[in-house]
HTML snippet that shows the backbone in 3Dmol.js (N, CA, C, O; Angstrom):
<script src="https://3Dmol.org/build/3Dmol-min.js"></script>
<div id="view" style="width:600px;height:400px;position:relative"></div>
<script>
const pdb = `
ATOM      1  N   UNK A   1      79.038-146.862  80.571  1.00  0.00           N
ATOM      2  CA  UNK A   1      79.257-147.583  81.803  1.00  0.00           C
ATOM      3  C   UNK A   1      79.044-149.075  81.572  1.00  0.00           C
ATOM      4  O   UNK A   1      78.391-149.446  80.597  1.00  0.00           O
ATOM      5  N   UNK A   2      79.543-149.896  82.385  1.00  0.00           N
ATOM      6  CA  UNK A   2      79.564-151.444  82.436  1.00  0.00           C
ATOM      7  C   UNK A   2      78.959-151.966  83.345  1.00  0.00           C
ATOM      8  O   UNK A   2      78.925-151.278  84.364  1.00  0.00           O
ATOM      9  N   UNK A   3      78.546-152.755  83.385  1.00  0.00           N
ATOM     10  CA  UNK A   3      77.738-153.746  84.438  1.00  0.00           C
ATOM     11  C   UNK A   3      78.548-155.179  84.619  1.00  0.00           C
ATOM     12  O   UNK A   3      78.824-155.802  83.594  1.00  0.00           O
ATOM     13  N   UNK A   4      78.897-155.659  85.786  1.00  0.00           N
ATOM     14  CA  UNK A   4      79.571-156.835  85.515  1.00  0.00           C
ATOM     15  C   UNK A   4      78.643-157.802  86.008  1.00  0.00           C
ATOM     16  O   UNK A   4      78.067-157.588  87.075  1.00  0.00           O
ATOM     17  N   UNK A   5      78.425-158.880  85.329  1.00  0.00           N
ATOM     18  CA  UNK A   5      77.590-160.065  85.535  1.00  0.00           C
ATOM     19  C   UNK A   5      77.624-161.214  86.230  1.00  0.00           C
ATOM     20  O   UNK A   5      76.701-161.992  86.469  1.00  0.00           O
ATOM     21  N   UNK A   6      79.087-161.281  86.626  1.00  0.00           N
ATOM     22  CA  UNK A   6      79.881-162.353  87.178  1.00  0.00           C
ATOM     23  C   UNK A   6      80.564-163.163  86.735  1.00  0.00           C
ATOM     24  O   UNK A   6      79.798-163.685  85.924  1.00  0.00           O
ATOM     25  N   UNK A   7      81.680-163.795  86.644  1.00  0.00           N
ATOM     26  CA  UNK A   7      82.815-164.671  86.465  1.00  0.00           C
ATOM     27  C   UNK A   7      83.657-163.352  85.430  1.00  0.00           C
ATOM     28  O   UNK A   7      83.880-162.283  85.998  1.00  0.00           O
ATOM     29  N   UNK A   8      83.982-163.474  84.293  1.00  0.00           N
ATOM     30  CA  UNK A   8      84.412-162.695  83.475  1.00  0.00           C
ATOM     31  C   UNK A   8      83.852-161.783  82.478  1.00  0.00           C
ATOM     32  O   UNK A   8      84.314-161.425  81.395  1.00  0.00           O
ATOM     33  N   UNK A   9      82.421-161.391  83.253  1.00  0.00           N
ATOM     34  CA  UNK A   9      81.674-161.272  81.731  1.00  0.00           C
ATOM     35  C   UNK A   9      80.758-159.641  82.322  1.00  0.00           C
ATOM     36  O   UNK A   9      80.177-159.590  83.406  1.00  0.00           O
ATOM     37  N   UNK A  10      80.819-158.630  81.476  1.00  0.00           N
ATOM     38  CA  UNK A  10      81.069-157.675  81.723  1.00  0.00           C
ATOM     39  C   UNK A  10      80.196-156.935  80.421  1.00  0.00           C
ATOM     40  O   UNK A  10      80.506-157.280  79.281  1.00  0.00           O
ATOM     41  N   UNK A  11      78.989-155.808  80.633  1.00  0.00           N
ATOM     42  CA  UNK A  11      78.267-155.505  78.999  1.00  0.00           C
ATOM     43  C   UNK A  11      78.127-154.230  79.352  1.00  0.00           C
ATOM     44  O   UNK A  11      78.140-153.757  80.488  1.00  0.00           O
ATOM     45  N   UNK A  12      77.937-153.481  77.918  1.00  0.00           N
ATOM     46  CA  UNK A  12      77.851-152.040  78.646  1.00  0.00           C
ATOM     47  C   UNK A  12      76.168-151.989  78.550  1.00  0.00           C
ATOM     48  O   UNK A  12      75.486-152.611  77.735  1.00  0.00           O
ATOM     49  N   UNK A  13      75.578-150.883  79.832  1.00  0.00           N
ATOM     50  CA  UNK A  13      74.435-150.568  80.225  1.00  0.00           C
ATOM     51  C   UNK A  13      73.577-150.114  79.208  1.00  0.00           C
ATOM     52  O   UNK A  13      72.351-150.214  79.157  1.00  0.00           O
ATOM     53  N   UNK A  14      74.425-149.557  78.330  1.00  0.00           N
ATOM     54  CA  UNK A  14      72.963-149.071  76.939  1.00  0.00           C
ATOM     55  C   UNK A  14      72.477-150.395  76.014  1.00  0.00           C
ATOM     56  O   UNK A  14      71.733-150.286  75.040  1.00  0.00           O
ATOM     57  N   UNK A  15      73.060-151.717  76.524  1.00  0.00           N
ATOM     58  CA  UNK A  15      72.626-152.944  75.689  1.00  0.00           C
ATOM     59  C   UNK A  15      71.889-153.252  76.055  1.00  0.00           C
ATOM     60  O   UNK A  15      71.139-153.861  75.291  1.00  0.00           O
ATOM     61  N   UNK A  16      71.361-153.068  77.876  1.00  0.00           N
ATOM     62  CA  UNK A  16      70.603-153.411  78.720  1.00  0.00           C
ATOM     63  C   UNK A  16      69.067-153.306  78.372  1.00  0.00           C
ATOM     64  O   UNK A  16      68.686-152.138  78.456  1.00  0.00           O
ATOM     65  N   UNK A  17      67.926-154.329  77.949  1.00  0.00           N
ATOM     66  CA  UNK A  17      66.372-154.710  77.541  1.00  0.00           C
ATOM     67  C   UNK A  17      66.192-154.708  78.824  1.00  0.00           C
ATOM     68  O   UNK A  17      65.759-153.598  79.133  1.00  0.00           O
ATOM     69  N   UNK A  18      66.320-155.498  79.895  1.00  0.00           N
ATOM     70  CA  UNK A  18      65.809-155.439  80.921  1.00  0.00           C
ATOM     71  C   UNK A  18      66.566-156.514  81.880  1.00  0.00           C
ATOM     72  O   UNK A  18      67.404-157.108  81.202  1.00  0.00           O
ATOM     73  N   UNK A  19      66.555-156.916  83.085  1.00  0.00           N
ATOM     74  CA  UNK A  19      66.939-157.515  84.567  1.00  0.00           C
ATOM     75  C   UNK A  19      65.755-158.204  85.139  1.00  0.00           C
ATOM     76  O   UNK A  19      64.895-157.537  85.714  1.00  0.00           O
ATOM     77  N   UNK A  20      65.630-159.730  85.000  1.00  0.00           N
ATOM     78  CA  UNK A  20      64.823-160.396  85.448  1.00  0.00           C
ATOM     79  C   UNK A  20      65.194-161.163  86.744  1.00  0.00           C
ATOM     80  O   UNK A  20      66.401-161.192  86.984  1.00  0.00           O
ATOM     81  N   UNK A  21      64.498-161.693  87.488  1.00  0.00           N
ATOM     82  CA  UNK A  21      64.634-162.870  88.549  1.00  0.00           C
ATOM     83  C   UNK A  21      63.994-164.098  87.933  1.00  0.00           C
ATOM     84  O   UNK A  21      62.806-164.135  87.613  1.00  0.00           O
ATOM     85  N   UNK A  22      64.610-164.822  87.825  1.00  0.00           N
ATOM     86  CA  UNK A  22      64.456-166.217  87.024  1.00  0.00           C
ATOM     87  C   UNK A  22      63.346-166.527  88.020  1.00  0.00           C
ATOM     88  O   UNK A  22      62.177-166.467  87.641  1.00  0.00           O
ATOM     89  N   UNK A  23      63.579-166.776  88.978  1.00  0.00           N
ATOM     90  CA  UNK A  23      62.417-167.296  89.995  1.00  0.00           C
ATOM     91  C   UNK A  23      60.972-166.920  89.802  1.00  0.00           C
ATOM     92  O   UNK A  23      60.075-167.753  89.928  1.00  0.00           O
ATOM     93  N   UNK A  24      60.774-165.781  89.525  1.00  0.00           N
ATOM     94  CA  UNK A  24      59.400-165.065  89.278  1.00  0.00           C
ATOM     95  C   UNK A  24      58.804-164.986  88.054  1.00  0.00           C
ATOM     96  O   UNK A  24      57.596-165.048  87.828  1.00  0.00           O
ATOM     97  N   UNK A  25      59.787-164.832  87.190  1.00  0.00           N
ATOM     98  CA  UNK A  25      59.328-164.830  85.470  1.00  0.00           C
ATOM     99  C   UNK A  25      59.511-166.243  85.253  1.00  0.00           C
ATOM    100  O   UNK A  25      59.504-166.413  84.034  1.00  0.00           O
ATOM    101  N   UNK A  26      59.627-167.034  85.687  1.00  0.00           N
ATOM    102  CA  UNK A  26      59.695-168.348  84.622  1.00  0.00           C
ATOM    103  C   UNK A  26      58.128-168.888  85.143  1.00  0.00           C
ATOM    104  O   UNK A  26      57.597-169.883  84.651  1.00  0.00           O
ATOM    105  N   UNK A  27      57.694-168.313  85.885  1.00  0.00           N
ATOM    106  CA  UNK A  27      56.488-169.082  86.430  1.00  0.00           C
ATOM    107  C   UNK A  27      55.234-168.697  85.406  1.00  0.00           C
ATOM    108  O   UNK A  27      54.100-169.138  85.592  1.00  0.00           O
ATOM    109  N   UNK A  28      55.583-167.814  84.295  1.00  0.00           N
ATOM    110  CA  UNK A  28      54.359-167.638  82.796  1.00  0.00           C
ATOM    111  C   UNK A  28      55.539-168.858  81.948  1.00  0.00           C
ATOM    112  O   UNK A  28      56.715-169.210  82.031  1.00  0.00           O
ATOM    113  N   UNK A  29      54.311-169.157  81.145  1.00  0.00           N
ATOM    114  CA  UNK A  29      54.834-169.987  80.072  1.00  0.00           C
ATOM    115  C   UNK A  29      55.737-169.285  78.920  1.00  0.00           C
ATOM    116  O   UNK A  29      56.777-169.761  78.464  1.00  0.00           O
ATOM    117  N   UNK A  30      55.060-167.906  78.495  1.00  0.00           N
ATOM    118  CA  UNK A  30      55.485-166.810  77.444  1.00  0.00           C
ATOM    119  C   UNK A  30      56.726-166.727  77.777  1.00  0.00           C
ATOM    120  O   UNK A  30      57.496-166.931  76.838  1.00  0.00           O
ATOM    121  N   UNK A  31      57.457-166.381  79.309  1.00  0.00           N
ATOM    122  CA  UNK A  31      58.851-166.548  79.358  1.00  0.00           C
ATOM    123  C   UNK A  31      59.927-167.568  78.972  1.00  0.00           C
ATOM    124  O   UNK A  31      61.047-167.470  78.471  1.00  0.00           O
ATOM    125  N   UNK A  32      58.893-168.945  79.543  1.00  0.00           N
ATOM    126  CA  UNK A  32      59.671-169.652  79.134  1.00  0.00           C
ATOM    127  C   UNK A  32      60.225-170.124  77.842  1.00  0.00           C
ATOM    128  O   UNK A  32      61.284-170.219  77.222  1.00  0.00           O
ATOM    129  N   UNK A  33      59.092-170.344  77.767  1.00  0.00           N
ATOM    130  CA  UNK A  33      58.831-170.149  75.668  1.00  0.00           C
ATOM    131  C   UNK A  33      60.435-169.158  75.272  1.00  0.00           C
ATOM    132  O   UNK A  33      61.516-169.637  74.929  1.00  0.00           O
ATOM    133  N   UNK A  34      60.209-168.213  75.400  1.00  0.00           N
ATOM    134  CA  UNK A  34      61.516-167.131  75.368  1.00  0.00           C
ATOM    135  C   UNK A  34      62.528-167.491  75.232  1.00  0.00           C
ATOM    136  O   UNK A  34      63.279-167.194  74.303  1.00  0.00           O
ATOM    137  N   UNK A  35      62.751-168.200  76.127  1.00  0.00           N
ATOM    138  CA  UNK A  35      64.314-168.707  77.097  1.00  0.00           C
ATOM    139  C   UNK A  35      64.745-169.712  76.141  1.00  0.00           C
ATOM    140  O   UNK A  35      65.775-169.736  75.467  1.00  0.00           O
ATOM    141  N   UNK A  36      63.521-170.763  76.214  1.00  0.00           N
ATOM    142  CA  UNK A  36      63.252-171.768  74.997  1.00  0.00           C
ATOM    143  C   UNK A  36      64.062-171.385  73.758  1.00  0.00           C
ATOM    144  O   UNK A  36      65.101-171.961  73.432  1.00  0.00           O
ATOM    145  N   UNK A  37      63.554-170.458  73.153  1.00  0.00           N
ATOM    146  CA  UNK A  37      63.793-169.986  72.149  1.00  0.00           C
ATOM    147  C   UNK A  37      65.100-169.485  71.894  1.00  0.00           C
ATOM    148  O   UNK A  37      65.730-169.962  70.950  1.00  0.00           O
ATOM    149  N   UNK A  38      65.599-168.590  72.603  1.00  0.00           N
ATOM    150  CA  UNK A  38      66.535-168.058  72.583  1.00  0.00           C
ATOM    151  C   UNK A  38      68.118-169.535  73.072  1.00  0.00           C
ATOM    152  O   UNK A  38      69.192-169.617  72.476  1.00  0.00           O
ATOM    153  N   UNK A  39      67.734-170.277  74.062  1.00  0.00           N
ATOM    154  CA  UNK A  39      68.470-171.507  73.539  1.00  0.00           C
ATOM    155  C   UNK A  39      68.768-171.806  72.544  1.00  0.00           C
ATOM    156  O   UNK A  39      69.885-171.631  72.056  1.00  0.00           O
ATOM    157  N   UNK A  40      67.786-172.349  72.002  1.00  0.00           N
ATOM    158  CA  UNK A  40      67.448-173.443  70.457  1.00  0.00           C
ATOM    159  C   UNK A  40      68.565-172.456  69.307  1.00  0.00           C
ATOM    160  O   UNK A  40      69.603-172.839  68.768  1.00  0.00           O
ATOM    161  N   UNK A  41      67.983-171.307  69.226  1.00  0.00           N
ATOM    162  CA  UNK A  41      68.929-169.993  68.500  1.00  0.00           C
ATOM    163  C   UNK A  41      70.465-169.678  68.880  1.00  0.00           C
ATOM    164  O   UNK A  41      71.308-169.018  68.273  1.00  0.00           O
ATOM    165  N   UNK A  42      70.525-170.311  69.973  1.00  0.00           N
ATOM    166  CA  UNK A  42      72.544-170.286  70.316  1.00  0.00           C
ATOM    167  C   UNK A  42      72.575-168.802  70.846  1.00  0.00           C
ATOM    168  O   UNK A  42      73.671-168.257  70.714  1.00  0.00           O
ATOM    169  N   UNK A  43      71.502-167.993  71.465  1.00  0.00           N
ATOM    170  CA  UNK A  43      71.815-166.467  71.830  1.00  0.00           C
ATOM    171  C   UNK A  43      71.668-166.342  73.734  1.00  0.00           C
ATOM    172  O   UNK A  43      71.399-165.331  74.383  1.00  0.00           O
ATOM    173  N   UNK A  44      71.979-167.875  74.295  1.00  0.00           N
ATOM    174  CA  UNK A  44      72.437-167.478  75.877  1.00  0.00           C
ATOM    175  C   UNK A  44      73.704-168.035  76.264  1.00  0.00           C
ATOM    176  O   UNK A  44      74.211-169.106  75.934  1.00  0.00           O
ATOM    177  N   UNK A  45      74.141-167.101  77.042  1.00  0.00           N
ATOM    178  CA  UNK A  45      75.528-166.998  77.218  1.00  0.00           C
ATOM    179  C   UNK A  45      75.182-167.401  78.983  1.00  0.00           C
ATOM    180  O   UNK A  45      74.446-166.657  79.632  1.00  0.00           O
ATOM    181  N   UNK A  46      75.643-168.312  79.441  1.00  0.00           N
ATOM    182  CA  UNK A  46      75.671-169.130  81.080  1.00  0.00           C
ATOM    183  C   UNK A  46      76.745-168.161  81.286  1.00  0.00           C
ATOM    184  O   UNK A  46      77.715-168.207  80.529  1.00  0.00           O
ATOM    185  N   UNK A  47      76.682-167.139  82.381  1.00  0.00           N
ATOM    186  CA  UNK A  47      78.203-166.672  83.305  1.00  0.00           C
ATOM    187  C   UNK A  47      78.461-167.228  84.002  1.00  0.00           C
ATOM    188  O   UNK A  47      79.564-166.832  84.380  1.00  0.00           O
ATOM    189  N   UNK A  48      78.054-168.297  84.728  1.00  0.00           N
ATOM    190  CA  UNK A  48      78.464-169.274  85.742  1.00  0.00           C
ATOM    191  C   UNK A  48      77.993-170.519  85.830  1.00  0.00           C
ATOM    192  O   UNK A  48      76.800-170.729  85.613  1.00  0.00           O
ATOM    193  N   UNK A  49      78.940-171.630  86.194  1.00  0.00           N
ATOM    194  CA  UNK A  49      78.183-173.041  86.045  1.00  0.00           C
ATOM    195  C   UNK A  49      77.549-173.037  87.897  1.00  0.00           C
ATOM    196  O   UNK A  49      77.470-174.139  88.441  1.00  0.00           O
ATOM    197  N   UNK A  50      77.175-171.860  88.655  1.00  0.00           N
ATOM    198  CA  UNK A  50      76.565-172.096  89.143  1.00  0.00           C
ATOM    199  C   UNK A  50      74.983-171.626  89.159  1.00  0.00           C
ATOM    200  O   UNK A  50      74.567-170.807  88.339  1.00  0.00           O
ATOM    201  N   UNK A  51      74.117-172.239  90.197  1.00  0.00           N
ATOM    202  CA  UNK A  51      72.912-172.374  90.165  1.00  0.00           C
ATOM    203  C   UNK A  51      72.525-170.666  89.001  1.00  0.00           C
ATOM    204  O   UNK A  51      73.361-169.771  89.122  1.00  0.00           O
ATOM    205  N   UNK A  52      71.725-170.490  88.348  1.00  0.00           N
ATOM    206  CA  UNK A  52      71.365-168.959  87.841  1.00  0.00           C
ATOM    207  C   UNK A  52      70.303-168.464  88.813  1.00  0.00           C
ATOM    208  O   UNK A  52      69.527-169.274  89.321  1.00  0.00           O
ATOM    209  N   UNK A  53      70.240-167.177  89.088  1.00  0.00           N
ATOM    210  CA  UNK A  53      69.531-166.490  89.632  1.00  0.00           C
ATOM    211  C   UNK A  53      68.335-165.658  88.795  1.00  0.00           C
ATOM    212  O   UNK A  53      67.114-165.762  88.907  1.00  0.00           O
ATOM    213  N   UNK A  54      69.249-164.670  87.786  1.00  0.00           N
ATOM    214  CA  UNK A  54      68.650-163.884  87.114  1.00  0.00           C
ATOM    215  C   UNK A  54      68.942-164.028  85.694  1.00  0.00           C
ATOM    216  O   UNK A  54      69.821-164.813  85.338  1.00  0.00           O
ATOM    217  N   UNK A  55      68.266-163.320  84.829  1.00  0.00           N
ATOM    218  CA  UNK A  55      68.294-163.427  83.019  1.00  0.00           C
ATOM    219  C   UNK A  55      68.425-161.931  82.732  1.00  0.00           C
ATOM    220  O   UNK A  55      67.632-161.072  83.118  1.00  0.00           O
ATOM    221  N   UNK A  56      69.346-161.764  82.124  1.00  0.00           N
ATOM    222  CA  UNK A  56      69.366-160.329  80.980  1.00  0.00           C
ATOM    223  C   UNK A  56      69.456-159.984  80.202  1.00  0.00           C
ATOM    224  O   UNK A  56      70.561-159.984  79.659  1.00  0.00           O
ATOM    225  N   UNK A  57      68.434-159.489  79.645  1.00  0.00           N
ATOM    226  CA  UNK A  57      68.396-159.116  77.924  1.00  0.00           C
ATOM    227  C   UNK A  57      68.865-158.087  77.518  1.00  0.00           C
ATOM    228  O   UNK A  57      68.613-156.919  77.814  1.00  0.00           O
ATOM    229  N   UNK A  58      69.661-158.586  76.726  1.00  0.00           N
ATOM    230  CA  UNK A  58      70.353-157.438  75.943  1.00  0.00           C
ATOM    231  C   UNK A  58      70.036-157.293  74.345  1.00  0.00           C
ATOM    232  O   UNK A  58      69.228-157.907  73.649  1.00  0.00           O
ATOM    233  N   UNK A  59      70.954-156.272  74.022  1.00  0.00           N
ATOM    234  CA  UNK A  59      70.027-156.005  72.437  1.00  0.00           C
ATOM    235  C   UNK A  59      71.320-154.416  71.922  1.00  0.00           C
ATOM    236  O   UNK A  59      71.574-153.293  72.357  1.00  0.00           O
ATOM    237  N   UNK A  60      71.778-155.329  70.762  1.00  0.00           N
ATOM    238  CA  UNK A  60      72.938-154.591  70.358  1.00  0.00           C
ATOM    239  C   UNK A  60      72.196-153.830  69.010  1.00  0.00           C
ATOM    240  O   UNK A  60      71.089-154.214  68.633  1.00  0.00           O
ATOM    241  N   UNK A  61      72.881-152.772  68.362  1.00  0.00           N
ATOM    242  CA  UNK A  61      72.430-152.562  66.608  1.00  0.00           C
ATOM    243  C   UNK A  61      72.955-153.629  65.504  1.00  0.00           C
ATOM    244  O   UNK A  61      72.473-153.672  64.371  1.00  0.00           O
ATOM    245  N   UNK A  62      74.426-154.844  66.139  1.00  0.00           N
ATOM    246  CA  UNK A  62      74.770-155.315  65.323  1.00  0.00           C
ATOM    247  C   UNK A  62      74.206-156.939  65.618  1.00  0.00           C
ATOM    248  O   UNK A  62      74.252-157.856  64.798  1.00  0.00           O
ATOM    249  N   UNK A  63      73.784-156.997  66.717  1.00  0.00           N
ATOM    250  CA  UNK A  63      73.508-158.521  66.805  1.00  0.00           C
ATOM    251  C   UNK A  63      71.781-158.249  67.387  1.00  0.00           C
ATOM    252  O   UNK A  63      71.160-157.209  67.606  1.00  0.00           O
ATOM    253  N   UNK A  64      71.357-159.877  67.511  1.00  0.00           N
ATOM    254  CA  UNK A  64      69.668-160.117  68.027  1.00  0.00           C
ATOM    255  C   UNK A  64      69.937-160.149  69.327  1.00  0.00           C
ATOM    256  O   UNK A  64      71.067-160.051  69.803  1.00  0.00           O
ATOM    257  N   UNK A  65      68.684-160.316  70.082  1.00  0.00           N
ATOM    258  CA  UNK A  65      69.085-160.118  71.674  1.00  0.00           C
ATOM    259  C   UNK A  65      69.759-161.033  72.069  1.00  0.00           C
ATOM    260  O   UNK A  65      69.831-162.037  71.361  1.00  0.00           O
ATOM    261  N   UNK A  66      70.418-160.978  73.243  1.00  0.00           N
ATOM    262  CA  UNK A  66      71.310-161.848  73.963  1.00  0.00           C
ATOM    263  C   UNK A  66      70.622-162.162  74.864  1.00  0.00           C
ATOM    264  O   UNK A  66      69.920-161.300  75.393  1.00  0.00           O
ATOM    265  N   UNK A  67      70.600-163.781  75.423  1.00  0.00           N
ATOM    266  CA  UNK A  67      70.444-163.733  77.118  1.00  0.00           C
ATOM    267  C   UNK A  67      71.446-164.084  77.984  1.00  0.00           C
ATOM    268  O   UNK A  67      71.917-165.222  77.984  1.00  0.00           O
ATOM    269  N   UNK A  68      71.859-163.117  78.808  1.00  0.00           N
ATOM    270  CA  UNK A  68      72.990-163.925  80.075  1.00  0.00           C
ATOM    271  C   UNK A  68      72.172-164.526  81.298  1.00  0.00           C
ATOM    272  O   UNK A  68      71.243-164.055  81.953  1.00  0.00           O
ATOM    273  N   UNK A  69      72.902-165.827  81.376  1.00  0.00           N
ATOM    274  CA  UNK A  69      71.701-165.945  82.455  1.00  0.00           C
ATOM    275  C   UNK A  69      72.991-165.834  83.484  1.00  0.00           C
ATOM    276  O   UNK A  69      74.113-166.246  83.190  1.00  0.00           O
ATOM    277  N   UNK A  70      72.585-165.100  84.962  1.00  0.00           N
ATOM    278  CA  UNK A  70      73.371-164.988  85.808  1.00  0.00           C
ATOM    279  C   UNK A  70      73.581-165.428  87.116  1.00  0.00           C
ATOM    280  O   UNK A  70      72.423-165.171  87.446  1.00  0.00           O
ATOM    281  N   UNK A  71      74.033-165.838  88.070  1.00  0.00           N
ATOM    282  CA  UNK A  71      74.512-166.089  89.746  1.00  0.00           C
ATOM    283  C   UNK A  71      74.073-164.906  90.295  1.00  0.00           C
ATOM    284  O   UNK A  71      73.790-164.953  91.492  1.00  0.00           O
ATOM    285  N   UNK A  72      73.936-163.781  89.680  1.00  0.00           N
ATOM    286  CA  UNK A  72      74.069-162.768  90.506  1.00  0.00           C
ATOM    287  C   UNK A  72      72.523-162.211  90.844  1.00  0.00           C
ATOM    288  O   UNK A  72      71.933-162.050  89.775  1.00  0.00           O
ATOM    289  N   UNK A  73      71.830-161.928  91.790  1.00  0.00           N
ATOM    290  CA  UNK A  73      70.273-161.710  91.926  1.00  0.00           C
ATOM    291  C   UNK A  73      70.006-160.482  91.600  1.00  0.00           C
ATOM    292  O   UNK A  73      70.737-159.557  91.954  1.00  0.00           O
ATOM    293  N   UNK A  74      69.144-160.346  91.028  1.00  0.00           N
ATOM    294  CA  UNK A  74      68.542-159.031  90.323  1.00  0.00           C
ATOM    295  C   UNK A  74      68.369-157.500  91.206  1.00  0.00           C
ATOM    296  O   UNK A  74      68.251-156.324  90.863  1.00  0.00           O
ATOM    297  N   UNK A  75      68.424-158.192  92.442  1.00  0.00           N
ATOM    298  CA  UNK A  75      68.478-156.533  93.268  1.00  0.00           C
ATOM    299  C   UNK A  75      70.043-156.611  93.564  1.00  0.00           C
ATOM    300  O   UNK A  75      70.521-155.757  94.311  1.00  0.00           O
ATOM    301  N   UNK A  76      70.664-157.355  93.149  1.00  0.00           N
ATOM    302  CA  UNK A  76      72.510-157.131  93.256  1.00  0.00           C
ATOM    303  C   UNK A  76      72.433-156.309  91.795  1.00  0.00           C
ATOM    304  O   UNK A  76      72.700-155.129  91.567  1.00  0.00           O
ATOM    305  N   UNK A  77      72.128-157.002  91.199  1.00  0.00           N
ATOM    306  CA  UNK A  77      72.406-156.560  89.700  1.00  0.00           C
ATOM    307  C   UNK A  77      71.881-154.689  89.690  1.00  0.00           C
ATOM    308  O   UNK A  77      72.741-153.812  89.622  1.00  0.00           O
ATOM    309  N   UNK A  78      70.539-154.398  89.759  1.00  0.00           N
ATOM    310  CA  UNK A  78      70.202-153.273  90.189  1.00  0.00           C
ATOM    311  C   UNK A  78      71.074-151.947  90.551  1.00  0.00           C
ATOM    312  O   UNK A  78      71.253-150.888  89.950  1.00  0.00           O
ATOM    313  N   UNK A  79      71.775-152.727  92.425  1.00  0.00           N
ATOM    314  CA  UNK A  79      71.985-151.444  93.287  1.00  0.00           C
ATOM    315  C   UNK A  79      73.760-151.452  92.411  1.00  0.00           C
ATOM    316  O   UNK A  79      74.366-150.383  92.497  1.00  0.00           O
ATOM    317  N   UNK A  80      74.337-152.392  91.790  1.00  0.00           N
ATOM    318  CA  UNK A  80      75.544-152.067  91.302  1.00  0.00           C
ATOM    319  C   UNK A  80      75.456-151.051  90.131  1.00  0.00           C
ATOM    320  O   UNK A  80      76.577-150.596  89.904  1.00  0.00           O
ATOM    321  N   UNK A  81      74.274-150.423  89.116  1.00  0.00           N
ATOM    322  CA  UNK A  81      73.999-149.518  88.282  1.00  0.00           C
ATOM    323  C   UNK A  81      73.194-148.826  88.872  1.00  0.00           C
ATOM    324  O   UNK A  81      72.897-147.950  88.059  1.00  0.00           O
ATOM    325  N   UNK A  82      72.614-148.651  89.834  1.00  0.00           N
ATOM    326  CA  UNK A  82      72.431-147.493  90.705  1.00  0.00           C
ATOM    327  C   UNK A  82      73.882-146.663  91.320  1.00  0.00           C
ATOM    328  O   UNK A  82      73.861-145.436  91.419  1.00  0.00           O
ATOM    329  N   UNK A  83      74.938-147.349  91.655  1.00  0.00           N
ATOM    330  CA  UNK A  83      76.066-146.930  92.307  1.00  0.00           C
ATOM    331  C   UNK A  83      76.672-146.072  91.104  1.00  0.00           C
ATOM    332  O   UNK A  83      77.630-145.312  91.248  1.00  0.00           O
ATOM    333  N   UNK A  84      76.138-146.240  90.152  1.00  0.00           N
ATOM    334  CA  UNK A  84      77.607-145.792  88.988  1.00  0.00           C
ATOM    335  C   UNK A  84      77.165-144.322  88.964  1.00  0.00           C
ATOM    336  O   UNK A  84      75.955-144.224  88.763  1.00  0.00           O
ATOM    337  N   UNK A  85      77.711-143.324  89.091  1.00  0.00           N
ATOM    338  CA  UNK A  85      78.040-142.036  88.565  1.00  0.00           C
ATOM    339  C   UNK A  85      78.176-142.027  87.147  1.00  0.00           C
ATOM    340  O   UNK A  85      78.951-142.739  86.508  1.00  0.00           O
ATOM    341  N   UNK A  86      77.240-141.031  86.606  1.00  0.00           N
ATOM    342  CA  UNK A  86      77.029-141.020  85.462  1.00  0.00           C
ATOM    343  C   UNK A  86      77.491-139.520  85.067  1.00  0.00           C
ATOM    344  O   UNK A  86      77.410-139.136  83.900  1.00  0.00           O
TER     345      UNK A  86
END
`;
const viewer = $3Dmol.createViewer("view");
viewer.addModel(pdb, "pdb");
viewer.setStyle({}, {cartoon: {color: "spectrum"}});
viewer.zoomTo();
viewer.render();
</script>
């Protein structure tokens, strides 16, 4: 199954580390640090040049984790992989 993230950008659910709210996790340093990091390394992918809401980590067998950071808010993100029939 797929999850779509917003604008064109679309991952399948078994890549899925976890669904954050930027708002709440950036308020430890350890996250930010993260985010930090994962910048500096070229591994976040912006889905929208608007404001971000949420961050998602992903994590393939062939690549290091990814972050998308997204428009879309984390209980959107949620109830759309709750909806999927599996």
């Amino acid at each position: 199954m797929y999850l779509h993230l917003g604008q064109n950008t679309v991952i399948t659910l078994n890549e899925i580390v976890g669904i954050f709210d930027l708002d709440n996790t950036t308020v430890s340093k350890k996250t930010r640090d993260y985010l930090s990091s994962a910048e500096k390394n070229g591994n976040v992918n912006v889905v929208s040049p608007e404001l971000p809401k949420s961050f998602i980590v992903c994590s393939s067998d062939e690549e290091k984790n990814r972050v998308y950071l997204s428009q879309i808010s984390t209980s959107t993100l949620l109830k759309r992989t709750q909806d999927m029939k599996y």
